[in-house]
N, C-alpha and C positions, 0 to 999 in steps of 0.2 A: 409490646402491643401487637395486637395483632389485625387486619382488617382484607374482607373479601369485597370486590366487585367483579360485576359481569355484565356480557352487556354482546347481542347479535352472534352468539354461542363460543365468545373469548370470557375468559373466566381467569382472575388474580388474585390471588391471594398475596398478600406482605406481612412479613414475621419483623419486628424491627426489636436488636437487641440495644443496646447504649452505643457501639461506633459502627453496627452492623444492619444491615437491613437487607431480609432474603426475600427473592419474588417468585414465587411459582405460579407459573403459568398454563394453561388448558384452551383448547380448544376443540369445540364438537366434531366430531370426525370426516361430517359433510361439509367444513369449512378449510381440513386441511388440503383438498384438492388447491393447487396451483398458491399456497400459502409458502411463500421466499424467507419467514422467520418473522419475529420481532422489533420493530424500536421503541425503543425505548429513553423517556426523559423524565429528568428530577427539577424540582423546583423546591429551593431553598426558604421556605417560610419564616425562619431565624428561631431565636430559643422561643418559649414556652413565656418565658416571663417578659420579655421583649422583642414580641414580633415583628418582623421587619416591613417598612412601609411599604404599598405594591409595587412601587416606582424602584425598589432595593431590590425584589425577588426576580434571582436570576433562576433562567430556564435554560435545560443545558442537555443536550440528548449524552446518552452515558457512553463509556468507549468503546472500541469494539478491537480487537487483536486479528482479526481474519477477514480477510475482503473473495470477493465473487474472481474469475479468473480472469474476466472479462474488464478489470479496472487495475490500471496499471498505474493508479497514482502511489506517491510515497509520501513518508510520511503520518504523522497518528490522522485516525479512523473513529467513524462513532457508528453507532449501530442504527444511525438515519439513516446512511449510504451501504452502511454495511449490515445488514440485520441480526440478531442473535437468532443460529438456530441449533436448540435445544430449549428447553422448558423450565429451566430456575437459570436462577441470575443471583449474585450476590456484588451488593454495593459495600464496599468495605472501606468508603471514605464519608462515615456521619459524624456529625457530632452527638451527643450525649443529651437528652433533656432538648432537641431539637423537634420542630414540624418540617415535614417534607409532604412535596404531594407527588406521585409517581404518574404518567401515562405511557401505556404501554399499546403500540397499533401493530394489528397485522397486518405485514406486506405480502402485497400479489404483485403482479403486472411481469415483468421483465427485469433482470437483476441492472440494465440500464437507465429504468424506466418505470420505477418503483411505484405502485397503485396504493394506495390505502385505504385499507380493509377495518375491521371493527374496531376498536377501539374503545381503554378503560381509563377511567382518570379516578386514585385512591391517597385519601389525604392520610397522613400516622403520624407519632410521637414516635420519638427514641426514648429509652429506658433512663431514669434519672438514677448514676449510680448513688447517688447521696440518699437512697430512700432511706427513713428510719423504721424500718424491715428488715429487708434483706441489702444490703450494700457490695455491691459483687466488682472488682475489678481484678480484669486479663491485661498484661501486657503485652504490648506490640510482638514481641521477641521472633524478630523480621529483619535479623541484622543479615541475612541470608536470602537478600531479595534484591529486585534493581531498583526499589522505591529509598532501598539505605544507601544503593551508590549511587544515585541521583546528587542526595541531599549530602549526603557524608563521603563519598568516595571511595577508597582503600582502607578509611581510617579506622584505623581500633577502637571501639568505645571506651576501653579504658582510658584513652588518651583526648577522650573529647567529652566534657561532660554535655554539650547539644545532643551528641547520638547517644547516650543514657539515658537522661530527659526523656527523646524521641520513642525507643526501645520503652523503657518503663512504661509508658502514656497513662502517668496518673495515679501504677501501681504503687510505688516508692510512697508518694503524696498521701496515698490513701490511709498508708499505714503509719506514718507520722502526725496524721489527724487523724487517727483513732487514738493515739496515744498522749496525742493532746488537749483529752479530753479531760483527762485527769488533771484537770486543773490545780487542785490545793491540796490540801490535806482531807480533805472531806472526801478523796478517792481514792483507788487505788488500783495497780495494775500487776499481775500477777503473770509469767511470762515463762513459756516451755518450748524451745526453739533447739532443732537440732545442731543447725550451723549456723553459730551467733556470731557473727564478723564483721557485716557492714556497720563501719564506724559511723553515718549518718542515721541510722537505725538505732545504734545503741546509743548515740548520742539524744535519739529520741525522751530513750526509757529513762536517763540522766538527768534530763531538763525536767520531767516527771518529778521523779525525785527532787531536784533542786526548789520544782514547787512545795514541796510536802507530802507526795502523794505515798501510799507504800506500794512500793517498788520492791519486786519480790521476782527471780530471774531460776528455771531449770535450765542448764544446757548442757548436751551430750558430752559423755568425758569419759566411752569404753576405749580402752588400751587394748590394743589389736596389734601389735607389731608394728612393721612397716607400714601395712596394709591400710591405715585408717590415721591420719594425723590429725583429723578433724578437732580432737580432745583439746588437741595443743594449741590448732590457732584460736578455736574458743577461747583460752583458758589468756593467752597473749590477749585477744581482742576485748575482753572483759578489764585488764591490769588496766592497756593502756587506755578506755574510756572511764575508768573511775569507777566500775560498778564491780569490782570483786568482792564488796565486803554485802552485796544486795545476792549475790549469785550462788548457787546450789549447784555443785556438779551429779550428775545421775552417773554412778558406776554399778549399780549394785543386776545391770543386766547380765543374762547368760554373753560369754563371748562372741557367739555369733548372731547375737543381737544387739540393737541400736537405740537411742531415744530420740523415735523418727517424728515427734510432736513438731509442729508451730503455730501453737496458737497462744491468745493474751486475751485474757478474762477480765473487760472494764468493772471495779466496782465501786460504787458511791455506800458513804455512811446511810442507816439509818436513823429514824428518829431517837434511838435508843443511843445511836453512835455506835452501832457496829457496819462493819463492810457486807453487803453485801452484793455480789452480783449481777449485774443488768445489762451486759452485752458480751458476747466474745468475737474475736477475730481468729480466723482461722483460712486452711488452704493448702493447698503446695507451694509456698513460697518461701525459700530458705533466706534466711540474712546474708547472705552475699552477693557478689558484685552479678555472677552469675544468673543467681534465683531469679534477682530483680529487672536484670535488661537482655538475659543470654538464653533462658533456656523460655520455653513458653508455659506460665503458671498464674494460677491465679488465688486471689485471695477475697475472703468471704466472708463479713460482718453482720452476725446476726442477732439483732437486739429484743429477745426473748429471754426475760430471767429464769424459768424453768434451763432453757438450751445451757445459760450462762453458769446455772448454779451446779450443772453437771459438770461443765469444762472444770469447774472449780474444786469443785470433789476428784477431779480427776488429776489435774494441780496437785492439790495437796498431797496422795497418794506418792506420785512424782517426787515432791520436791521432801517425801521421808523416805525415798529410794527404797521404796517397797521391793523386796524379791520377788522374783516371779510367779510361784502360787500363791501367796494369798492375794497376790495385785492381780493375775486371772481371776479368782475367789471375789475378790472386791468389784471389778468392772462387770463380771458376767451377772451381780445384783443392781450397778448401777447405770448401764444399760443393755437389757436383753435384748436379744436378736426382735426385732419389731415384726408383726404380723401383717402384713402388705393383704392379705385377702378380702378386705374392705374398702372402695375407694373413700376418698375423702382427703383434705387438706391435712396435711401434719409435718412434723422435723420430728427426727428420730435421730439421735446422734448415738455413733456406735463407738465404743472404744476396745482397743486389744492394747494387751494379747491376750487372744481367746485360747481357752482349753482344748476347743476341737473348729473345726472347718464351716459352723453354720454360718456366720459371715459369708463367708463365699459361697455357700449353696445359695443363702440371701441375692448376694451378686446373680450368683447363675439362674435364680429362678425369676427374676427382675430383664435379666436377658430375653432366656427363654418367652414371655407372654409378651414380650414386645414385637409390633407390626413394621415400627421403627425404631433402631437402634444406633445409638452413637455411640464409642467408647475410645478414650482415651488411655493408650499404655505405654509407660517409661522403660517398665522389663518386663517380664516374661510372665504371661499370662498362665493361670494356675487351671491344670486340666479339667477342674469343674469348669470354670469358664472358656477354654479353649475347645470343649467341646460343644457349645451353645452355637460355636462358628463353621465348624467341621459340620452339621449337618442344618443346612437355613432351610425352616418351613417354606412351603410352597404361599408368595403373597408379601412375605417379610424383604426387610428392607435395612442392610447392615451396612454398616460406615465404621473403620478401622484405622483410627491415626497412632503410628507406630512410632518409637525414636526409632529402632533397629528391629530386622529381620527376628532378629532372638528374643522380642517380643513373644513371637509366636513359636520357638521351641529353633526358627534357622529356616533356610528359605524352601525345604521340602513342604514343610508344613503352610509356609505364605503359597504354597503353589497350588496346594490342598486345597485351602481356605478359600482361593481366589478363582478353583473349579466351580464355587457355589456359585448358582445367577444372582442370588441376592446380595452378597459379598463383595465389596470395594476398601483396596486397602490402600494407606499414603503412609510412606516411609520417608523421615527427615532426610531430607539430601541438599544437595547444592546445583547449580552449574559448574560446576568445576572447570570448562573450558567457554572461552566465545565462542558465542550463535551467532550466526548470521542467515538469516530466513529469505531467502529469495523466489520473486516467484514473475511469470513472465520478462525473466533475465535483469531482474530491477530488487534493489537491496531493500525488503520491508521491512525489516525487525534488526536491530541489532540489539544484543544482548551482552552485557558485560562477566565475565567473572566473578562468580561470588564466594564469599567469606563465610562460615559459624561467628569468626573472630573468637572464640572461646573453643579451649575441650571439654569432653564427656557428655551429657547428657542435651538433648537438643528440645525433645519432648516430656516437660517433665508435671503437665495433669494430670491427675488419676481422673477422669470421667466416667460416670455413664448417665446417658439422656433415652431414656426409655421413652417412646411414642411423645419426643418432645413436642411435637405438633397439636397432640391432641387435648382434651377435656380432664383429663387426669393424669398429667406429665408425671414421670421420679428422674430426680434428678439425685446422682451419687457422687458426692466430692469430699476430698479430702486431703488427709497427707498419706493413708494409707495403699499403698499399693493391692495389686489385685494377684496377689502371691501367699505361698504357704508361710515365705518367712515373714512375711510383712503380719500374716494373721497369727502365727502361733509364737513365734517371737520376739516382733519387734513394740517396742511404744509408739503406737500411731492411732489417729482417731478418723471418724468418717460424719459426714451429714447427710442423713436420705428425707430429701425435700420431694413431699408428694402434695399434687396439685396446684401447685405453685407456677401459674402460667409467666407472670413477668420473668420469673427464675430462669425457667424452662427457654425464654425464648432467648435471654441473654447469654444464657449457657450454652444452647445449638447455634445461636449464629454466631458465636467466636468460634465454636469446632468448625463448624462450616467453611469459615477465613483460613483455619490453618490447615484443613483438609486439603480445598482447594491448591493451598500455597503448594504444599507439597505433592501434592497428587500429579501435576504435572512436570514437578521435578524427578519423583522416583521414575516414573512411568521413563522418561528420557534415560534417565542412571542405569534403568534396566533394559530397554533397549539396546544402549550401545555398551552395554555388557556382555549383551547377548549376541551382538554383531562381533565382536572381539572373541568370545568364545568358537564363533564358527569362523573365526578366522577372514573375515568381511571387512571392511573399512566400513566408519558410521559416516553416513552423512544425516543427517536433520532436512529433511522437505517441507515446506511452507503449507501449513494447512488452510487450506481454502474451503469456502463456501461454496454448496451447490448452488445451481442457475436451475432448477427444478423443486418438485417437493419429495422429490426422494429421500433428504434427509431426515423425514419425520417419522418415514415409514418405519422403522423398529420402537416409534413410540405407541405404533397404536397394534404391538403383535402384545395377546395377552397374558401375563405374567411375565411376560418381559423386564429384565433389568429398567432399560427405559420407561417401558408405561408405568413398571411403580414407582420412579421420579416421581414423571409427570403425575401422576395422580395423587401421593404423599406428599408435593410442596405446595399443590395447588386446592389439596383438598377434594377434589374430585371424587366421582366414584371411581370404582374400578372398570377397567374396558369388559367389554362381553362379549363373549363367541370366542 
């Protein structure tokens, strides 16, 4: 949901996804004279179906990490005492199917002696993931943060099913009630999953079965050497949940290709009693322990029987272990590259493996005409697409969540990229040693140690949110990677959801959560890399707040990094002069 207010030339905009909600904010530029920043407070309305009486809604100014220099207390901080200054804000503690009402005041006066300047107050919904549309859930996978050692401490989530629970938030849930929908025999679910191992999961597809439902199971099983055991704990995790006599192994790929599917095609009988298709689930989310609470994925339920009766043609193909041309031959009739040169509402679901690279031109030219751009990469971005980032129009507005440097070819090329003004990249990382933030000789921050608790992959959405802000968002997800191998040889499928605003917002403000998360991790990782490099000790300095309005001035120089923030989250126009 989305909602603007303004008001004495302070102007808000709020983007509210299901546990996220972004605030961009603007102010006329003859109100930024002697402007100290923002506060800002939430007021808790309760859900949607049971609002909370007034005497219940609590009012709460929101936190703040950075105080003036001039205030030597310790201690947590909120952005009454301490203002936010910079121009979006993300609240990353909502609930789902919730009302909030936001006010956000500009302060003036004395960073002592805070005055209060205009002021907006905007009421929104959060996104209900249960819609029967589109049904989208991200998990947490924040096991690398100090909100997991707060709550869970040093603990391994494999060793604590509360921090999986945590980590999942709902993802796991989500996908065990899709599959419970199959209630009798009068359904059926049909299932193409690369890495099929969590035993709660396939105990899902079981119980399925146990109703009556037909239960029908592709899972990966190329033999690759050492290199790839994946085949075998499949083939183990299938024996020992009772579904090997339901399961289809997919061998019939080239060797250096994979059967990168996860998706499950709900279908109810017709009146005639045949099955036919009415919803699929799909996403980046592998069946293991990983997928679901360790790396950051999400999963996508879309209950359109056209979408469903492709997943299902697509199934089928799979689970007769089609060889690789006539299964190119068969997907590039069953669905073509989509023509994007018309706006308007649609899902186009695309599958490979393609014969040739329009896929990824698709990707690249989806880039390209975008004024805002999100994108989410696991590996290595494929040069049609990597070169969308090597040269950002002048106006554009680019956001790059990385697992690793080698996303983009190694860190010459992140350095390339990061030459551009439009260009902001976050690369998965950790704290790897305690912070301790000090500032007028007084300890403000401490910071713990943190943990992946899992190896390999940290980032593992394929995204792109193409001008997710605007009147005719595309949103690009899947399982498929945004690589040559992913398009010319592996089995993977994608959804390009265009104009779909609720999508659009759910999908930018979970990138948003995890940009943010890591964005101020890499930016430290690289620092005192770079201090070790030149041979320097790192120390970390406590960033502070100016006592002037100096800090706003690079928001109003024009084409600035900053003023297209500010004017991309807030909606605004662009600056002029």
């Amino acid at each position: 949901m989305r909602a603007t207010s303004s008001s004495g030339g302070l102007r808000v905009r709020v983007i509210a996804g299901t546990h996220n909600v972004l605030l961009g904010i603007d102010l006329d530029e003859a109100g930024r004279a002697g402007c100290l920043g923002f506060s800002i407070w939430r007021t808790d309305l309760g859900p949607t179906d049971a609002p909370f009486p007034a005497d219940q809604q609590v009012t709460r100014a929101l936190p703040s990490g950075v105080r003036f220099p001039s205030d030597t207390s310790t201690g947590p901080t909120t952005t009454e005492h301490a203002p936010l200054q910079r121009f979006r804000w993300g609240d990353y503690t909502a609930d789902p199917n919730h009302r909030y009402r936001y006010g956000v005041t500009a302060q003036y006066g004395a960073a002592t002696a805070l005055t209060a300047g205009p002021s907006v107050e905007i009421e929104i919904t959060t996104e209900d993931p249960t819609s029967r549309d589109h049904s989208v859930y991200f998990n947490r996978a924040a096991a690398a943060s100090q909100a997991y050692i707060r709550r869970f401490g040093d603990t391994d989530p494999a060793d604590s099913p509360e921090a999986r629970a945590w980590l999942s938030r709902g993802l796991e849930e989500a996908i065990l009630a899709f599959l419970s929908q199959a209630r009798d025999a009068s359904f059926g679910l049909h299932a193409a999953i690369y890495e099929f191992q969590r035993p709660e999961l396939l105990q899902g597809l079981k119980a399925a079965h146990d109703r009556g439902a037909d239960v029908q199971v592709v899972y990966h099983y190329r033999h690759n050497g050492d290199k790839d055991d994946t085949w075998k704990k499949n083939e183990a995790a299938a024996q020992a949940n009772g579904l090997a006599d339901l399961c289809v192994q997919r061998k019939a790929n080239p060797r250096s290709a994979i059967m990168h599917d996860k998706f499950v095609v709900l279908l109810e009988k017709d009146t005639a009693g045949s099955l036919q298709p009415i919803a699929v689930w799909t996403g980046s989310t592998n069946w293991t322990d990983g997928g679901v609470y360790g790396q950051l994925n999400v999963g996508h339920a879309v209950y359109d029987a056209t979408v469903a009766q492709a997943y299902e043609a697509l199934f089928q193909l799979l689970r007769a272990d089609s060889q690789a041309t006539p299964l190119k031959n068969a997907l590039a009739k069953l669905t073509p590259i989509p023509d994007l040169t018309s706006p308007g509402p649609r899902i186009s679901p695309i599958f490979s493996p393609q014969h040739d690279k329009r896929m990824l031109e698709l990707y690249a030219a989806i880039c390209k005409q975008a004024t805002c751009l999100m994108v989410s990469a696991p590996f290595e971005l494929d040069a049609l697409l990597l070169n969308t980032f090597a040269s950002t129009p002048p106006g554009a507005l680019h956001f790059l969540l990385l697992d690793k440097e080698a996303s983009l070819g190694g860190k010459e090329e992140v350095t390339v990229i990061e030459r551009e003004a439009g260009n902001e990249i976050a690369i998965a990382a950790t704290l790897d040693t305690h912070l301790d933030q000090y500032q007028s000789g007084l300890l403000q921050h401490h910071f713990e140690k943190e943990s992946f608790h899992h190896p390999g992959i940290h980032i593992h959405s394929k995204i792109i949110a193409a001008d997710p802000f605007g009147p005719d968002p595309i949103v690009v997800s899947g399982s498929a990677n945004y690589s040559a191998n992913s398009t010319l040889g592996n089995d993977s499928n994608t959804l390009v959801i265009r104009g779909n605003l609720a999508v659009a917002d759910i999908y930018a403000t979970e990138f948003m959560r995890m940009f943010d998360h890591y964005h101020f991790r890499a930016t430290l990782a690289k620092a005192e890399r770079d201090a070790k490099a030149a041979g320097k000790p790192f120390t970390e300095t406590a960033e502070q707040l100016k006592e002037d309005d100096t800090w706003s001035a690079p928001y109003y120089v024009a084409d600035s990094r900053e003023a297209l923030e500010r004017q991309t989250f807030s909606g605004s126009a662009p600056a002029s002069g």
